[in-house]
C-alpha positions in Angstrom: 33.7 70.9 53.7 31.3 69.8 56.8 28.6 72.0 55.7 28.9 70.7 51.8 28.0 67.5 53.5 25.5 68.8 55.2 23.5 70.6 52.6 23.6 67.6 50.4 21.9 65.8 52.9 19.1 68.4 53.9 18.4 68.4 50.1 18.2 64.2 49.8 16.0 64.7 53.1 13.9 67.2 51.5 13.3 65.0 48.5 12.3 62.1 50.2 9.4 64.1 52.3 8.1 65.2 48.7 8.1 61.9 47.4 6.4 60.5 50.9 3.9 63.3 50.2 3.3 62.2 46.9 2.6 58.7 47.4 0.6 59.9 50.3 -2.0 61.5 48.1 -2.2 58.8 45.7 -3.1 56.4 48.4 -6.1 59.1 49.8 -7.2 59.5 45.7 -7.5 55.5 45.2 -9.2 55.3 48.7 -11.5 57.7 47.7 -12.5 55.7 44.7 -12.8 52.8 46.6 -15.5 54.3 48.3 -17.7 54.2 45.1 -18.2 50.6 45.9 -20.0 48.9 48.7 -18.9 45.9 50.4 -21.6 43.6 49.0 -20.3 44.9 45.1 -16.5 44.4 45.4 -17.7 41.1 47.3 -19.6 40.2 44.2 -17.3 41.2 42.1 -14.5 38.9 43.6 -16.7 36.0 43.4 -17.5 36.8 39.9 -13.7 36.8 38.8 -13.5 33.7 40.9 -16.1 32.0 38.9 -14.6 32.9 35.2 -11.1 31.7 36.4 -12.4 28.2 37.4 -14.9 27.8 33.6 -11.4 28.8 32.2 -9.1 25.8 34.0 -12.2 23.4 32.8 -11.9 24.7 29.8 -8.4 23.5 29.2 -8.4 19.6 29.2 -6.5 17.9 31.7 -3.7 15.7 30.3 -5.4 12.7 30.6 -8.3 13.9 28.6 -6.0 14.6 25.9 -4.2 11.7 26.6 -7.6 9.2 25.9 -8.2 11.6 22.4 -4.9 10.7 21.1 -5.4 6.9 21.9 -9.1 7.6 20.4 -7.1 9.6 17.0 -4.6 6.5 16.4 -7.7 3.9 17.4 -9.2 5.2 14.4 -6.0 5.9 12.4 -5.3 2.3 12.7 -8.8 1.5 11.8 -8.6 3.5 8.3 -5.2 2.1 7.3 -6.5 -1.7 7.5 -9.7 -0.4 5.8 -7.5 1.4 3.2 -4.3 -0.5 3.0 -3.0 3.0 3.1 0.4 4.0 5.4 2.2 7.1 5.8 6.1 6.1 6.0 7.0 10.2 6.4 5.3 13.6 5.9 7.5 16.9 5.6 5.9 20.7 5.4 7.3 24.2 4.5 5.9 27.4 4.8 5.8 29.6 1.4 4.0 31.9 2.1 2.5 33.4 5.3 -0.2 36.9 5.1 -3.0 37.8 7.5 -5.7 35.7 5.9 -3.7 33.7 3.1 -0.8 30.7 3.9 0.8 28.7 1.6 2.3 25.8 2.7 4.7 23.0 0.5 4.4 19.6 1.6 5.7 16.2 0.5 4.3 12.4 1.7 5.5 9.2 1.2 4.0 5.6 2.3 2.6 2.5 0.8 -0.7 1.2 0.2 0.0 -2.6 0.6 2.8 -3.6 -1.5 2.6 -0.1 -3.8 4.5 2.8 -2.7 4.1 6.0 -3.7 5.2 9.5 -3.0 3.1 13.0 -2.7 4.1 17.0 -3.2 1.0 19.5 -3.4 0.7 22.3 -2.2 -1.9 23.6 0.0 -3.7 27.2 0.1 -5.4 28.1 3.1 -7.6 31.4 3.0 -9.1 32.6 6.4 -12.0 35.4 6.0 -14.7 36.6 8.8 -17.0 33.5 8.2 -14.4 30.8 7.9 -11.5 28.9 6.3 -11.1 27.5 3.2 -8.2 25.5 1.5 -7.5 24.3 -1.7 -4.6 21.6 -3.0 -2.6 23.0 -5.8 0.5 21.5 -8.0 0.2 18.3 -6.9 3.0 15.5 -7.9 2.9 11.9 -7.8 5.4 9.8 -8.1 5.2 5.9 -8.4 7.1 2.9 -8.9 6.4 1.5 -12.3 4.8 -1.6 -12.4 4.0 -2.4 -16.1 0.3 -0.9 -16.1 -0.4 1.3 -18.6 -3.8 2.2 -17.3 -2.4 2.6 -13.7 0.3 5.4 -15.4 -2.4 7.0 -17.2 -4.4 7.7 -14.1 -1.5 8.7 -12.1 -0.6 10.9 -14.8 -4.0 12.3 -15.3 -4.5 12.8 -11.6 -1.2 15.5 -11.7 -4.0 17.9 -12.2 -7.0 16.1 -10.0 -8.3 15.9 -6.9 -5.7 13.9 -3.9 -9.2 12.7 -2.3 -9.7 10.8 -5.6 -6.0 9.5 -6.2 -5.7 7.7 -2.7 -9.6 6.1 -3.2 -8.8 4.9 -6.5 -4.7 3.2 -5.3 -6.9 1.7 -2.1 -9.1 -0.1 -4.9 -6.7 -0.8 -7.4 -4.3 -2.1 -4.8 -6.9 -4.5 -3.1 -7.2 -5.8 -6.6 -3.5 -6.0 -7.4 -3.0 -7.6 -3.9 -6.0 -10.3 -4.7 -4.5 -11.1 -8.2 -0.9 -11.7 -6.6 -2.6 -13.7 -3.8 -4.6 -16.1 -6.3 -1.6 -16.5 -8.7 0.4 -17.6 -5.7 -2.6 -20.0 -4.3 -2.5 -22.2 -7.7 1.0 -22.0 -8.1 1.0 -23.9 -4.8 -1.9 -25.9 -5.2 -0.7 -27.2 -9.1 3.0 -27.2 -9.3 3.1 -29.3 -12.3 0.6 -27.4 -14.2 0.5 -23.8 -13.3 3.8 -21.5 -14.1 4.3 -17.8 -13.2 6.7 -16.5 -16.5 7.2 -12.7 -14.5 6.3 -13.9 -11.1 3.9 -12.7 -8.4 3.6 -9.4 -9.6 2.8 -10.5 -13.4 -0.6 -10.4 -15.1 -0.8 -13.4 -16.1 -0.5 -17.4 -15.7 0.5 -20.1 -18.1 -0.7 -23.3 -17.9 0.8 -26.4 -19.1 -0.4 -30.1 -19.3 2.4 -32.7 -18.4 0.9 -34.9 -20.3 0.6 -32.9 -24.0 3.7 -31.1 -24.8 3.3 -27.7 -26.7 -0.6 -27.7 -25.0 -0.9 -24.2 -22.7 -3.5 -21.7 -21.5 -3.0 -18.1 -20.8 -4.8 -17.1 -17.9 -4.6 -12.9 -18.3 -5.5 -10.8 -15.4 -5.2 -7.0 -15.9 -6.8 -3.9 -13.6 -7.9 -1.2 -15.8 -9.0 2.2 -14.6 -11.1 4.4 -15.9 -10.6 8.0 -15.9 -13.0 8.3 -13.0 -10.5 6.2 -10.9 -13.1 3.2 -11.1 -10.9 0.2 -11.2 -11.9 -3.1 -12.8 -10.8 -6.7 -13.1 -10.5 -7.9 -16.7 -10.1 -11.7 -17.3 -9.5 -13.5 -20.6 -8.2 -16.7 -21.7 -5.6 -17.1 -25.0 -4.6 -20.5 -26.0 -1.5 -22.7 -27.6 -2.5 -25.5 -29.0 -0.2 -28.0 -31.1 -1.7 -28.7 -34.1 -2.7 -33.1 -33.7 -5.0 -31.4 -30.9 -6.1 -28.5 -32.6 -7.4 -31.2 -35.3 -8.9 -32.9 -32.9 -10.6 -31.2 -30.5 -11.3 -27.6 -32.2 -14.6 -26.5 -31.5 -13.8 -27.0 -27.4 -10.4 -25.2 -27.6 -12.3 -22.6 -30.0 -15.1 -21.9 -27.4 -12.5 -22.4 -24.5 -12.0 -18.6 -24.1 -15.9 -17.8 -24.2 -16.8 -20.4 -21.7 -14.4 -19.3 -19.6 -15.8 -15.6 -20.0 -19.1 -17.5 -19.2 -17.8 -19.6 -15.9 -16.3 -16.1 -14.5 -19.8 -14.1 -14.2 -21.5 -17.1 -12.7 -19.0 -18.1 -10.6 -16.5 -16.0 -9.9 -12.4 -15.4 -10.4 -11.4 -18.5 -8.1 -13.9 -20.8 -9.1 -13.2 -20.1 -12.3 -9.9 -20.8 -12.5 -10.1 -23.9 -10.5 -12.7 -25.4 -12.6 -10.3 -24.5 -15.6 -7.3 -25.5 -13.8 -9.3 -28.9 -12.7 -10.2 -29.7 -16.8 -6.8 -28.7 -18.6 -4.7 -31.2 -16.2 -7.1 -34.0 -16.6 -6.5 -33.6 -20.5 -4.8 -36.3 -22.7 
């Protein structure tokens, strides 16, 4: 039994003093190799490593670098959305698709440009070769809140199968002209209470209005925003009257010429001065 114990341990022994001899030559081989290189080259070559380590860490921005470019990114963010009117409420992305050089991603937007809303799905293919990355917006969807403009559904509808750059320059337009029109409604509402009504409100095309003085006597003030196919938009003014018949007789050629002098007033002068001219003439009327 002792010398079972015993020759287990001579054999443990004897595998440790090849294992120590192993290592022991290893050591001898790499100091060997060492030997290849002088002082002055491994020195060199120390410093070297050194110097690519530290143009790495300036390489990666400190967080207050990144910090001042994210202020800079929502300085100019800010900037485009009062310059637009445009505004991003949410934004939601899924991946469809994923290969080496192709990714196909879903994704959906919703926000406002001034008082419009409207909501986005496209997708967007991304295709990476050796020289660089293109993408391309495909399917898109838009969805809008209807507001009575047949022109303004036509575009949206044509623009299913457009360009998303185009879409969001032509809403900036239209909007600035829709919130101008809503604006202007509201100022002569306030300014002529007794002569100027709003029949659909703020967000109608058009103003009535009525003399005090001469019942049955009203002016339509029409305001529409056409746009083209191109996405140009375009204020388009006209006057339609409703005259009672003892005034018809006796003032005909004015009220006749009433709509093309207002045509006239509007290219010299301008929407507001127009109106206010108009505005200024009908309520002094007996």
């Amino acid at each position: 039994m002792d010398s079972n114990i015993c020759q287990v341990y001579e054999d443990e022994i004897q595998s440790l003093k090849e294992e120590i001899k192993l290592l022991a030559e290893k050591y001898e081989d790499s100091q060997q190799e060492s030997t290849f290189f002088s002082d002055e080259e491994i020195l060199m070559s120390i410093k070297s490593l050194q110097r690519e380590r530290q143009g790495e860490s300036e390489g990666h921005e400190s967080a207050s670098d990144l910090k001042a470019q994210l202020e800079s990114l929502e300085t100019h963010l800010s900037f485009l959305m009062k310059l637009t009117g445009i505004q991003f409420t949410s934004h939601s992305k899924k991946t469809l698709e994923k290969t080496r050089n192709k990714t196909v991603r879903k994704h959906r937007l919703t926000g406002n440009c001034c008082s419009l809303s409207f909501h986005l799905e496209f997708q967007l293919l991304e295709m990476q070769n050796k020289a660089n990355v293109s993408a391309a917006i495909t399917d898109l969807s838009i969805i809008m809140e209807p507001r009575g403009n047949s022109d303004l559904d036509k575009f949206v509808s044509s623009e299913q199968r457009g360009s998303l750059l185009t879409f969001f320059r032509s809403l900036s337009s239209y909007a600035e002209w829709y919130e101008h029109r809503r604006y202007t409604f509201l100022h002569f509402k306030e300014k002529y209470p007794d002569i100027v009504t709003l029949p659909e409100g703020l967000l109608g095309d058009y103003i009535l209005l009525r003399n005090p003085k001469t019942s049955g006597f009203e002016l339509m003030i029409v305001w529409k925003i056409h746009i083209d196919e191109e996405g140009r938009t375009t204020p388009v003014l006209d006057l339609l009257t409703k005259v009672p018949k003892q005034v018809l007789e006796q003032k005909m050629a004015a009220i006749e010429n009433a709509p093309a002098h207002f045509r006239s007033m509007l290219l010299l002068v301008g929407i507001e001065e127009a109106i206010e001219n108009l505005v200024s003439i009908f309520g002094s009327e007996r």
